[in-house]
N, C-alpha and C positions, 0 to 999 in steps of 0.2 A: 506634230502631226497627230490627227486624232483618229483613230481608226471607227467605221462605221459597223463594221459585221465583225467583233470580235468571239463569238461562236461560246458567247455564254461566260468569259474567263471572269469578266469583273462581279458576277453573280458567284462562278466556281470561288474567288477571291475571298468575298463576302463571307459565304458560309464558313471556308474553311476558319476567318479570323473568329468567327461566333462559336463555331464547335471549338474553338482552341481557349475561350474564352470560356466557355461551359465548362469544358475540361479543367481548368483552372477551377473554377467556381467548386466542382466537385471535389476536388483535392484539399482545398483550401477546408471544404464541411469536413469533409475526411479527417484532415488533421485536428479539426478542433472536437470532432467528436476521439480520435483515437485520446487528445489530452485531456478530457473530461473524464474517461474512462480509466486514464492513469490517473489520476489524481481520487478518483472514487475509490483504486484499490487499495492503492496507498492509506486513505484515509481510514479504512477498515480496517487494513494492518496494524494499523497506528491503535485503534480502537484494538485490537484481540490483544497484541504487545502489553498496551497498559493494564487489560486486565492480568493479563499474563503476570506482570511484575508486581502488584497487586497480591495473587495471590499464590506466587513470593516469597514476598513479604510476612502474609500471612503465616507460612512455612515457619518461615526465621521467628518469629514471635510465639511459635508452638513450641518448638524446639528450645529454643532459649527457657521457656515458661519450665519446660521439660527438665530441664537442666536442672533450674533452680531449685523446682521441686527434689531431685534427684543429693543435690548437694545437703537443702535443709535435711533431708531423710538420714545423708550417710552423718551430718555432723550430730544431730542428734541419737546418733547409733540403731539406727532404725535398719539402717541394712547394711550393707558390703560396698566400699568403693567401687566394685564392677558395675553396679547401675548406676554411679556416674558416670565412666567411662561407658557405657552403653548409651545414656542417655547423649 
């Protein structure tokens, strides 16, 4: 049976499946803009981190230099085992 004066519903019907369809669409940019913007943080992190350990490294390379110097000084009697152990 087909009805002649349905009072708009298959029109109401309509819309509602396109605004639910919209609504998806919007969700869908949504998410892929929020995982763009994780993966951009991330990737900046990743960037500060490696310089970070970089300079480090750096540290570790002063220090040690530090050392060395410290050890030739006391073996030559240059100074006092306390700036080895300082060093």
């Amino acid at each position: 049976m087909v009805t002649a004066f349905d009072v708009g519903r298959r029109r109401a019907a309509s819309e509602q499946a396109r605004a639910a369809f919209d609504q998806s669409v919007a969700n869908y940019r949504q998410a892929v803009l929020t995982s763009f913007r994780e993966v951009e943080d991330n990737l900046a992190a990743l960037r500060i981190l490696e310089e970070e350990a970089i300079r480090q490294q750096e540290a570790v390379t002063a220090a040690d230099r530090s050392l060395n110097l410290s050890l030739n000084r006391y073996r030559g009697g240059v100074t006092t085992y306390l700036e080895v152990t300082t060093a």
